[in-house]
C-alpha positions in Angstrom: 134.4 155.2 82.9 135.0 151.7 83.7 133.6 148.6 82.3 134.7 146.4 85.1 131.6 143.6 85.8 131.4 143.1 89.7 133.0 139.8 91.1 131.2 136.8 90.9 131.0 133.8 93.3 134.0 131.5 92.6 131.5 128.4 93.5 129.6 129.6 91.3 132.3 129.7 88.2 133.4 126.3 89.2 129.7 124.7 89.3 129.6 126.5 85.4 132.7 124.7 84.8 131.7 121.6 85.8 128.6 121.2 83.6 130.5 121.8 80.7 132.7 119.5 81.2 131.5 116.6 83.4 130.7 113.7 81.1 126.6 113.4 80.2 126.4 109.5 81.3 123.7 108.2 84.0 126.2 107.5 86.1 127.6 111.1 86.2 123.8 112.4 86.5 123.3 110.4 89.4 126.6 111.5 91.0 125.4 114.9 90.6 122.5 114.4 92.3 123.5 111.9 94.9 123.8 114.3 98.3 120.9 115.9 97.8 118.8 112.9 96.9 120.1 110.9 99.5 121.3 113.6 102.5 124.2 114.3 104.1 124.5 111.6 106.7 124.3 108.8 103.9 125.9 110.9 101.3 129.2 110.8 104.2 129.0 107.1 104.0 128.4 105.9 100.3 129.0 107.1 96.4 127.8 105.5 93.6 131.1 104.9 91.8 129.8 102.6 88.8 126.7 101.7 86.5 126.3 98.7 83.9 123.6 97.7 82.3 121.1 99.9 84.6 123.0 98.3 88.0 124.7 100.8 90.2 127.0 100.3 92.1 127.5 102.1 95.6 130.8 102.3 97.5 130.3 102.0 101.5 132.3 103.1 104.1 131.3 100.2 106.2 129.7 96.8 105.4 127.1 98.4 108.2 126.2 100.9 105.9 125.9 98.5 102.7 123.4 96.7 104.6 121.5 99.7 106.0 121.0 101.2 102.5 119.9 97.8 101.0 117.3 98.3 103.4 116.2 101.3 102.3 116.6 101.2 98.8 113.0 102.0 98.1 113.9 105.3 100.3 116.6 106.0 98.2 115.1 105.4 94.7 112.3 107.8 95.8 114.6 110.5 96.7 116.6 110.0 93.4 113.2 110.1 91.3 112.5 113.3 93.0 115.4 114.9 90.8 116.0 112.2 88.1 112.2 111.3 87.1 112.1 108.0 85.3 115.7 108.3 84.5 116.8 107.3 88.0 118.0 103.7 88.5 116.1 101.3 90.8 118.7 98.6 91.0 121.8 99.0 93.3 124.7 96.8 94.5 125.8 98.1 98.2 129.8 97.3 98.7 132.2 98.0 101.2 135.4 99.7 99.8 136.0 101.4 96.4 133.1 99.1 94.6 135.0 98.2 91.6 131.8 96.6 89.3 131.5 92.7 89.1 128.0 90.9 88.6 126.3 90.3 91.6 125.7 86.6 92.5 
């Protein structure tokens, strides 16, 4: 008689993984959520890739983009309280590039 447990998912194993081990900051909760929040299409084109002081800051792939999602920042914090509740940010900096943080002018 065997014992052996049938396979599992390997996504599923990695997702487990990832949990344990992905740091338990704001940032990292939004980066979870972040495709799902804010779709595919815009999820293509921008990351949020820092946070300070309740500011994140969100990488675009063109200043096109940066501009577009200033414009619908109210769309995007909806979609992010959807998932987050009160715990999702409201204020974003839109950047072309990597987005290393800097205050904002």
């Amino acid at each position: 008689m065997s014992t052996r447990r049938e396979p599992r998912a390997l996504g599923d194993a990695v997702r487990r993984l990832r949990d344990q081990v992905q740091p338990q900051t704001p940032l990292a909760e939004l980066q979870a959520v972040w495709d799902t929040a804010v779709g595919e299409t815009v999820a293509r084109h921008a990351r949020p890739v820092a946070e300070r002081d309740g500011l994140v800051t969100v990488a675009c792939t063109a200043a096109t983009w940066a501009q577009e999602l200033d414009l619908l920042r109210d769309d995007l914090v909806a979609g992010l309280r959807e998932r987050l509740g009160d715990d999702a940010p409201t204020r974003f900096r839109f950047v072309v590039g990597e987005g290393r943080y800097s205050d904002p002018l």
